[in-house]
N, C-alpha and C positions, 0 to 999 in steps of 0.2 A: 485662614485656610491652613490644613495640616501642611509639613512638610515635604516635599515630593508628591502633592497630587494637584492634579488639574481638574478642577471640577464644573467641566464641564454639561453642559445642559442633556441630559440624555431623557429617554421615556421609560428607559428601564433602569431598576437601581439594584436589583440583587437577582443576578444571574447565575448561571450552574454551566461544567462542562462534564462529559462523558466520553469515555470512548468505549466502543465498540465491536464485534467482529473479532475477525484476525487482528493480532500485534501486528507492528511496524516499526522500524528506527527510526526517529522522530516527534512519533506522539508526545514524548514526553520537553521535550520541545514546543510544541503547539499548544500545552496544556500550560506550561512557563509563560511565555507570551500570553493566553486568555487570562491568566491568573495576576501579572503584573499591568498590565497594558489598564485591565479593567481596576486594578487599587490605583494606579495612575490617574484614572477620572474618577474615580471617588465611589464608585458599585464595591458592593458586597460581593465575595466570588465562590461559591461552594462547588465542592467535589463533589460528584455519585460516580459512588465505587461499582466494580463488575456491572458496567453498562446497564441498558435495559431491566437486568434482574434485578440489580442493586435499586433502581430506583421505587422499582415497587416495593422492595423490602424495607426501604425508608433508609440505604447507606448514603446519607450525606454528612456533609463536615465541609465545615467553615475552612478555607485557603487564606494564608497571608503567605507576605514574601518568605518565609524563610521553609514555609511547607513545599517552594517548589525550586530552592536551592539546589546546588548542586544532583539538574538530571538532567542537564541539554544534552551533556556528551554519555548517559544511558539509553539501551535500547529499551524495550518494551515499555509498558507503561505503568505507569504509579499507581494509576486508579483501577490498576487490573481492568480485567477484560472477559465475559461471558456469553455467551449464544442464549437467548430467554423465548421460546415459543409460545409461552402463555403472552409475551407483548405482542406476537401477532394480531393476538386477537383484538375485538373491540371491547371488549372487560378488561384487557391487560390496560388494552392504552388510556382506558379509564381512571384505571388506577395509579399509574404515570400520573396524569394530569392533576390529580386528588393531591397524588404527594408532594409537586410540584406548587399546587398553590397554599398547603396544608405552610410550607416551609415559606411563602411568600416572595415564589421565586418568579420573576416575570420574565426572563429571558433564556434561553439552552442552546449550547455549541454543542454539538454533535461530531466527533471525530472519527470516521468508519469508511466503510464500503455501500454499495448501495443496498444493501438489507438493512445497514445503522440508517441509511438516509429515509428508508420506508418510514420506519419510525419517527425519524423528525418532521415527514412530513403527515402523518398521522395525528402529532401533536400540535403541530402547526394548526391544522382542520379542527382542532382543539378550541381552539385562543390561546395557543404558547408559540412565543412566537421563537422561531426557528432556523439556526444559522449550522450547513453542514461543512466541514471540511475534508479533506480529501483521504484517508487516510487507507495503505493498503499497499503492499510492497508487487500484487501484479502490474498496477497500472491502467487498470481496467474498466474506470471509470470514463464515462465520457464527457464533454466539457469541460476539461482539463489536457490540457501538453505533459503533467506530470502529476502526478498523486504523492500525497509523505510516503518515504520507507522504497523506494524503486530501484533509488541512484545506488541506494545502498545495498540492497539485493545482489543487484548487477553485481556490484563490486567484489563483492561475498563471492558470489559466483565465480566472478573472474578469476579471483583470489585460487580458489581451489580446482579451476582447468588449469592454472598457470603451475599449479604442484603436479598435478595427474599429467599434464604433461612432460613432466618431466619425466617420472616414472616411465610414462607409455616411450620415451625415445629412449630411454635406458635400457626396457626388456623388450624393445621393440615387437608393441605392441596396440591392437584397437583397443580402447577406451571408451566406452557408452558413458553419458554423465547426462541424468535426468534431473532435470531443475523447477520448479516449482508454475504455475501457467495452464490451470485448469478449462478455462477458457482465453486465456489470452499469453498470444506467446511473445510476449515484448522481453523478458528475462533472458529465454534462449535467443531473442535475436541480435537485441544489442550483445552482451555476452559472447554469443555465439562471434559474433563481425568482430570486437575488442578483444577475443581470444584467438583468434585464427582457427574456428574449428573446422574439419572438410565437409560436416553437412549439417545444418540446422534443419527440427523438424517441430513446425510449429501448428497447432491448430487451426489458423486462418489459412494456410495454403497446404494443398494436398500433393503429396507427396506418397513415390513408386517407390517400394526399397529395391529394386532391382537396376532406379540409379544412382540413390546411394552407393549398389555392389558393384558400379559400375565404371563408378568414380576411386571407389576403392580398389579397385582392379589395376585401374590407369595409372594410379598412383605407386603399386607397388611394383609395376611394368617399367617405371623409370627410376627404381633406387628406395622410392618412400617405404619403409618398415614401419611407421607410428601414427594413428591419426584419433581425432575426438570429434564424437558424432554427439552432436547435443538434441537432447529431445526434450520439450516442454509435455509438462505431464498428460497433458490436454491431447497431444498428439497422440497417445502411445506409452506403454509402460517400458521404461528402458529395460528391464529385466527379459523380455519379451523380445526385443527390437537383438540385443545382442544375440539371445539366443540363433535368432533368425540368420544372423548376421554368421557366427561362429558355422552354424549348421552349412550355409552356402559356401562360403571358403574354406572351412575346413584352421582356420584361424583360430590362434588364442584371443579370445575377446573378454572383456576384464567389464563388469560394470559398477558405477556410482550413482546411487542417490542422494543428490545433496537433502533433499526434504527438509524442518524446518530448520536447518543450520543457517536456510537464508535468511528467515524472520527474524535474527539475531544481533547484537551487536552493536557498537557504536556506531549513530548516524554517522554519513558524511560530512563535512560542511555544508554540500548544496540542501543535503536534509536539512539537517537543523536551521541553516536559511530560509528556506520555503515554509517550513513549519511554523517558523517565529514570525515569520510576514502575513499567512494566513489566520494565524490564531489571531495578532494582534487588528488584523482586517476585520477579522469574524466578530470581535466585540465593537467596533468603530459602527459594521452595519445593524448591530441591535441597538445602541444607540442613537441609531436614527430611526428606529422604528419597523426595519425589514423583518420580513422572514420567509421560509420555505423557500430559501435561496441556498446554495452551494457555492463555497468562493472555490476558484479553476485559478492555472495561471495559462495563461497565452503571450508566446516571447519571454518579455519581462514583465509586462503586466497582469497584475492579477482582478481577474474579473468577476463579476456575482452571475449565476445563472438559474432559473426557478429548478428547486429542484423536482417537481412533474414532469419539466422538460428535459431535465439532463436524466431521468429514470428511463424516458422514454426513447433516448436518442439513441441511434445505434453507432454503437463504438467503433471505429474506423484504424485500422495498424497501419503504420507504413510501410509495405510492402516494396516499398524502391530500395530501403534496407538492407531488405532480407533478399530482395535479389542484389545488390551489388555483393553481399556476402560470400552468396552464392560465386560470382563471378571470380572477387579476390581468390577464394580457395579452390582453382581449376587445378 
């Protein structure tokens, strides 16, 4: 037996990863793990570059260990990343599948949001069998406690209320900072709650700005000059919300988009942790034979869930959050 591999009995022997969609900090993390975990049991492991499109255009190449050295602590991803509308279709996914066995590939980890998961379960319906992971700095996916790329968002985020705040108490001033959360505002709420902002405005809960101005009112009736109103993009365009905001009080009101400054950057630890446990999961269950499954973590456990069902389930925020939030910042 070669050295350092365990060559254990699997069904599949030469598998492929991609990733998908939006970047994340982490992917390349997840793609480390797919790529050593599977020469560890003894599979073949090829890249496809720029997701979806690459695969139809036949971008593969052979991974060994040293192709995926030094990028745990890189953000974005190695294998690039591209949006491909012809894979919508049922010709595209045809030709996926073509090139897929063209290269004699029997297994695909899929690292994205759930438009990459459409597609794995597409290919799935195939006969390829299909393992997704979670990848996506909203958080948005459901059957998952966390997605790669979130912790890190947040952090980014944090990172840059914790500067604007400074400023805003220096020229004692409102501060708008619009953070990324097209549908889902877990960014501004954690964020929002770990920053101390006086009002989070998130897409899942509907929100008057007449009590935002009303709290802003309160606050500068007993001394406060500075505050940061975070709004997920999904809510509301900060650009917009300040204006509103300036026009009623008559206030200097300053705005920030962070936009993609969050996609950015070196994972966290808990990223690059999750990433390297999900990737190396995602190979373990094509080796047994799975697919059209999505590994999730819940607690500390990381779980498999089909993914028709986690496409289908409706994604649930914690809203006890985002009201204690609300509470701390009276």
């Amino acid at each position: 037996m070669e050295a350092g591999r365990n060559l254990t009995p699997s069904v599949v022997k030469r598998i492929a990863v991609l990733t998908s969609g939006g970047d994340a900090p982490g992917m390349n993390a997840a793609i480390r793990a797919v790529v050593r975990k599977g020469l560890y049991h003894g599979l073949d492991v090829v890249g496809i570059k720029h997701g979806y499109a690459g695969l139809i255009r036949g971008e593969l190449e052979t991974l060994d260990l040293g192709s995926v050295a030094d990028i745990i602590q890189r953000g974005g991803t190695m294998l690039f990343t591209a949006r491909c509308l012809e894979f919508k279709t049922p010709e595209g996914q045809d030709k996926g599948v073509q090139m897929l066995k063209d290269h004699n590939i029997d297994g695909l980890i899929v690292i994205g949001g759930d438009g990459s998961f459409q597609g794995a379960r597409a290919l799935s319906a195939r006969g390829i069998k299909t393992i997704g992971i979670p990848g996506t700095i909203d958080n948005d996916i459901p059957c998952t406690d966390y997605t790669i790329g979130f912790d890190t968002a947040v952090n980014t985020a944090i990172d840059a209320i914790d500067k604007i705040r400074d400023t805003a108490t220096s020229h004692e001033r409102t501060y708008v900072v619009e953070v990324m959360g097209r549908d889902a505002g877990d960014i501004a709420m954690i964020a929002g709650l770990a920053g101390g902002a006086e009002s989070i405005l998130i897409p899942e809960a509907q929100f008057d700005l007449n009590q935002v101005l009303e709290k802003l009112r309160k606050g500068a009736q007993r001394g406060k000059r500075h505050s940061i109103i975070l709004v997920a993009e999904g809510a509301g365009r900060g650009m917009k919300i300040g204006e509103d905001i300036a026009q009623a009080t008559g206030w200097d009101v300053r705005v920030t988009v962070l936009g993609h400054l969050q996609r950015g950057g070196s994972p966290t630890a808990f990223d690059r942790t999750l990433a390297s446990r999900m990737g190396a999961h995602a190979v373990d269950l094509l080796m047994q034979g799975q697919t059209s499954v999505m590994i999730g973590v819940r607690g500390k456990d990381l779980i498999a869930t089909d993914i028709f069902e986690a496409l289908q389930t409706k994604r649930a925020i914690d809203l006890s959050i985002y009201d204690l939030a609300g509470i701390l910042s009276i």
